[in-house]
N, C-alpha and C positions, 0 to 999 in steps of 0.2 A: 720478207715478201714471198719467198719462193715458197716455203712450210707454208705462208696462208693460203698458196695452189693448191699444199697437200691436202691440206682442210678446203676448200673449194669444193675439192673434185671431189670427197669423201662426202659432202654434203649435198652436192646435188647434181655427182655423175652417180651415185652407189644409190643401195638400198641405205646407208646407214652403216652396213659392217662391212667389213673388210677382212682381205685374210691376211695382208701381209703388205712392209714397204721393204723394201731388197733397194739396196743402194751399196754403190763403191765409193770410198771416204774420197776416193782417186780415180777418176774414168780414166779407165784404160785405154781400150779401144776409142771410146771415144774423144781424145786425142790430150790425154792428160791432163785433165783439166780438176783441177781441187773444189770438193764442197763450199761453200760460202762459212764463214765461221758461226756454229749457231744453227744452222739450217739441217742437220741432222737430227740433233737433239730435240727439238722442236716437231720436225716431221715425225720423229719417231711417237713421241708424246701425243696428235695427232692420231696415228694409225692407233697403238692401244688402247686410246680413249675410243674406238672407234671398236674393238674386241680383236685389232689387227697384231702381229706380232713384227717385230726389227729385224730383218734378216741383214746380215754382216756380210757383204759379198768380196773375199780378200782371195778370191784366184790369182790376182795381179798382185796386188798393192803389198797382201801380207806378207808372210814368213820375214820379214826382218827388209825388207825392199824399202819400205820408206821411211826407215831411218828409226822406227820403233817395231818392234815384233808383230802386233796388229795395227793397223794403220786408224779404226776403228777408236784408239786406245787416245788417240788426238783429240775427239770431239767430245769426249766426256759424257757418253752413256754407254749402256752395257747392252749387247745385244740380244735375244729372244737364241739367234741362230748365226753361226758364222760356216762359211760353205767355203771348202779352200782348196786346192788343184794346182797341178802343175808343177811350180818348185815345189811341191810338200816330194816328188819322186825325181827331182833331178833329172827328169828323161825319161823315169818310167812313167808311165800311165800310171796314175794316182790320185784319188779325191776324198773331201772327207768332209764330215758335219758335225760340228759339237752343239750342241746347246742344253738348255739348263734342264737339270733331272725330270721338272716337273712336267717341260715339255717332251722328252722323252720316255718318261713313265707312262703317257697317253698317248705313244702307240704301239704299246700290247704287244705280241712275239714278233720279232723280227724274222723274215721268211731268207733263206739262205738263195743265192742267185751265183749263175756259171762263173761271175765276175767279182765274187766278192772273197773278201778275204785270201789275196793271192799272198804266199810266203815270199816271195819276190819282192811284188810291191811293198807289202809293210816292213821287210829289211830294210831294204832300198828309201822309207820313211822314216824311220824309227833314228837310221845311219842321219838323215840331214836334219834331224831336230838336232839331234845330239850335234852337229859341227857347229849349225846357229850358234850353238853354248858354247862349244870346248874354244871356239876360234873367235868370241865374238865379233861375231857377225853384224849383230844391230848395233853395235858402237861402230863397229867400219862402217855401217852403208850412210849413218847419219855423216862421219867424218867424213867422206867419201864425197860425200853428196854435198856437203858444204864447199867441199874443194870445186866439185865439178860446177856447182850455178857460183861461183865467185869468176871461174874461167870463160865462160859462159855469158856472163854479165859483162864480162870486161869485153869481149869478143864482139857482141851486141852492140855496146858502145863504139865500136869503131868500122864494124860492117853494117850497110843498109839490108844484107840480104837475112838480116837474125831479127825477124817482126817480134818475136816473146818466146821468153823463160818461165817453164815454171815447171814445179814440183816440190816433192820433199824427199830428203836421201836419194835415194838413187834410181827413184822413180818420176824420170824426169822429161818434159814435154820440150822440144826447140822447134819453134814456127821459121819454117825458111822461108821466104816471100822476096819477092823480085824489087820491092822496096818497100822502107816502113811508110812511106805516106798513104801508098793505095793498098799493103797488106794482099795483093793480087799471088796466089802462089807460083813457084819458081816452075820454070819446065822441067819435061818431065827428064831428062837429059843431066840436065844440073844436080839435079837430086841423088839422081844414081852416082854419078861420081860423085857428090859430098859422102852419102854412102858407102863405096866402094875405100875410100881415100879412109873413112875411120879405121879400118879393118888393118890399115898400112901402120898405124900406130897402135896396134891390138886393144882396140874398144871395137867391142859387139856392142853395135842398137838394132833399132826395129824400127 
């Protein structure tokens, strides 16, 4: 249903082309919430039929965060473009674009800018691909992540103030809400200290 939006809009918000559908396998920001199963794959199909290209948006999700290296890697197509930042520098500033030769090969010389290619940054990158591997990493964040929505679930079960669970590996959404019947969220008071209290058992969230 939501692909046949893609196609919708492509059909009679556009001329007919398009340039591109940019999607997160995993909304981040937008409060965790997982693709539909299917509805990538399909959207995707959609835009190129359309002369649009899959852009792979894993600033959040990837590097090994949801329990597989690209997050992308779950819905079963390949992307045009994958755009990735943040963990790729551990804290430095860092970002970065892969995609396939061909569409690389058609954009002609790359122009050098004050910001690119810092020896810093791509240490500082180069250093966290290589831990992903030496330490794996995407078999912890899956196991990890399995531990953490099993705890999570059970916690759910017995507190009204946990409305939903969701995620994969260790990219993971918890809905606080002042009860599950009206789903109303918790003040804002409550929150900070649920908050405050993870930090007291050394888990960083967001």
């Amino acid at each position: 249903m939501y692909a046949q939006m893609i196609k919708n809009t492509i059909d009679f918000n556009t001329s007919g082309k398009v340039a591109m559908f940019a999607c997160e396998a995993i909304q981040g920001a937008g409060g965790v919430h997982e693709m539909p199963e299917g509805f990538i794959k399909k959207a995707a199909e959609h835009t190129r039929a359309a002369g649009g290209l899959y852009v792979a948006d894993e600033v959040q999700c990837g590097m090994a965060r949801s329990g597989t290296y690209w997050c992308f890697e779950q819905h079963d197509v390949t992307p045009d473009m994958v755009i990735m930042g943040k963990t790729m520098g551990n804290g430095i500033s860092m970002a970065g674009v892969a995609m396939s030769k061909e569409l690389a090969d058609s954009l002609g010389k790359p122009t050098l800018s004050t910001y690119a290619a810092s020896p810093l940054g791509i240490t500082a990158g180069l250093e966290v691909l290589k831990i992903i591997d030496d330490e794996g990493l995407v078999e912890n964040s899956r196991l990890r992540g399995e531990q953490l929505m099993k705890g999570l679930r059970e916690l759910q079960s017995r507190y009204e103030q946990i409305g939903d669970v969701r995620g994969q590996g260790l990219m993971v959404g918890l809905e606080v809400v002042r009860d599950k019947e009206s789903k109303m969220p918790v003040d804002r008071d409550f929150f900070s200290d649920l908050f405050e209290r993870t930090k007291d058992y050394g888990m960083l969230a967001s």
